[in-house]
N, C-alpha and C positions, 0 to 999 in steps of 0.2 A: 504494500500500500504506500502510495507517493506522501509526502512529507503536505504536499497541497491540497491532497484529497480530505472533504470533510465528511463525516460520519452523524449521520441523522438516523435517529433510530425512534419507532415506535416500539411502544412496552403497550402487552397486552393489545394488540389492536384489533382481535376478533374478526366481525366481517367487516370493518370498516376498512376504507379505502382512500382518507383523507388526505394524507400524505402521500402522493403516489411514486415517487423520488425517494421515497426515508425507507430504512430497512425496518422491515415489518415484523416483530420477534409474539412470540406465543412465551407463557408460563415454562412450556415444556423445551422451549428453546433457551429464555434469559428466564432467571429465577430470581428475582427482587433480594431474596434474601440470601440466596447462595451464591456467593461472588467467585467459585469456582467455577457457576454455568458464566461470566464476564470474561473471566480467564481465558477461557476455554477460546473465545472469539474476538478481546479486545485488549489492547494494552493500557497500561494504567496512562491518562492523561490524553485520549484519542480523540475520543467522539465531541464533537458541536453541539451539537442540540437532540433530546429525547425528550420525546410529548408522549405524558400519560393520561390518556382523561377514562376518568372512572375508575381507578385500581388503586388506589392509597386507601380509597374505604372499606375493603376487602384486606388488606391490614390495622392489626393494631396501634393506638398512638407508639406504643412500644416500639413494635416492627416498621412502621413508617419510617421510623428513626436512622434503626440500623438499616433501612433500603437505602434512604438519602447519602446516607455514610459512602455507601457501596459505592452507590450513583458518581458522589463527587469523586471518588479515586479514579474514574475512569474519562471524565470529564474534562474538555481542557479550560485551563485558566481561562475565566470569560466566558465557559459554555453554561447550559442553563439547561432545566428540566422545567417543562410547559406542564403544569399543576392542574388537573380540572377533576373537581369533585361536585359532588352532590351540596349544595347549600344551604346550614343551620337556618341560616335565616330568612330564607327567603320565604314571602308572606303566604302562601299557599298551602291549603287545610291538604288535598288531596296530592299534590308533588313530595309535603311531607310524612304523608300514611307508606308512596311510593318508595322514598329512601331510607325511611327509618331504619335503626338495627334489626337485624331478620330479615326486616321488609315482610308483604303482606302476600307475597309469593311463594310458588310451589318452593320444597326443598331444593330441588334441584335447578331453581333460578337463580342466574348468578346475583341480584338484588338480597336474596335469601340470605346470603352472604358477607351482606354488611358488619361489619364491624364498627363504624364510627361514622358520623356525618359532623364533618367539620364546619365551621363560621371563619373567617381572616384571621382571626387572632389567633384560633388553635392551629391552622394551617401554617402558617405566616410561623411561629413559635417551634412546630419539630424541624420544618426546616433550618431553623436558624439552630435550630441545635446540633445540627450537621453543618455549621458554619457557610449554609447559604447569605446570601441576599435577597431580598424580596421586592418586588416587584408586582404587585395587585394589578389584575388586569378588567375579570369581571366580579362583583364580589355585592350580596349588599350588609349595611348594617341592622347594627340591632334593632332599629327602626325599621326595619324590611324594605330600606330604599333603596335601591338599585341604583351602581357604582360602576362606572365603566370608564376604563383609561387605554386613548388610543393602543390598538395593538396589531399587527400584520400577519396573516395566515401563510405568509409564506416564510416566517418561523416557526411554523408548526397551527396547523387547523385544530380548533377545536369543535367539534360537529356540534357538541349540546353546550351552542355560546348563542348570546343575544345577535352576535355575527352572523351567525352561521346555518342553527334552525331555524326552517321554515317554518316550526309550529309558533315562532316568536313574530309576530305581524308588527312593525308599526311599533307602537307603545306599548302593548299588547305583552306580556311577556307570560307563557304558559311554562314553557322548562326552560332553566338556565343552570349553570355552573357556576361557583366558585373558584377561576380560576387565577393560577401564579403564574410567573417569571421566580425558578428561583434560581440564582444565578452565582456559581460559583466564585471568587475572587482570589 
């Protein structure tokens, strides 16, 4: 691999397809928390940018932690992990029945799965205990106002962004994400 080529990676990307350029990784490819499956395909300090949306709440704050860890080793100085989770606060009775812990899905949905549904601060706070930086891109407060700071899809798409979904019309906002910039230094 040339010294110029840059390395874009999706974690967990499922059927999606939003990144069509980024390397596409499954669980059973790259393992958030086994940094031997990283090994295995990247050197410490490689890769530019990996967008995860959806899969830090399928971890614990615990295990978030030690993924971010992982993350940054292999990260280069200035690279950054595109953060998009489900939103504590965001003001919606039935989006939050959707993501809650468990969730109101079969066992075998990956919603079912939940471990945590974060707000900016809890998000914002393990990455930084992985000696990120932070960067808020969509997020709301405790006041359930929606919070949006220019951001560009061509460092990474987030599909379930005010961007991005079609179910988000206009003002209108039906699902959205909590998502970051967290960006290594």
């Amino acid at each position: 691999m040339s010294v110029e080529e840059e390395i874009k990676l999706v974690i967990g990307a499922g059927e999606y397809n939003n990144n069509p350029s980024w390397i596409h990784t499954q669980e059973k490819d790259l393992d958030l928390l086994d940094e031997d499956t990283w090994k295995n395909k990247f050197d410490n300090n490689s890769i530019t940018a990996i967008v995860a949306e959806h899969i830090w709440e399928h971890l614990t704050y615990e295990d978030g932690i030690e993924a971010a860890k992982i993350c940054y080793k292999f990260l280069k100085p200035s690279g950054y992990i595109r953060c998009a989770v489900p939103d504590a606060f965001f003001p919606n009775e039935t989006y939050q029945k959707t993501v809650r812990v468990g969730g109101p899905r079969p066992k075998d949905h990956p919603a079912a799965s939940h471990k945590i549904v974060y707000q900016y601060k809890t998000l914002s706070k393990m990455f930084k205990a992985a000696k990120f930086e932070i960067n808020l891109l969509e997020y709301c407060d405790e006041d359930g106002k929606f919070h949006t700071n220019e951001w560009n899809g061509e460092d990474g798409v987030i599909f379930r962004s005010k961007k991005y979904d079609p179910r988000n019309q206009g003002d209108q906002l039906v699902f959205t994400s909590l998502i970051i910039d967290a960006i290594k230094r």
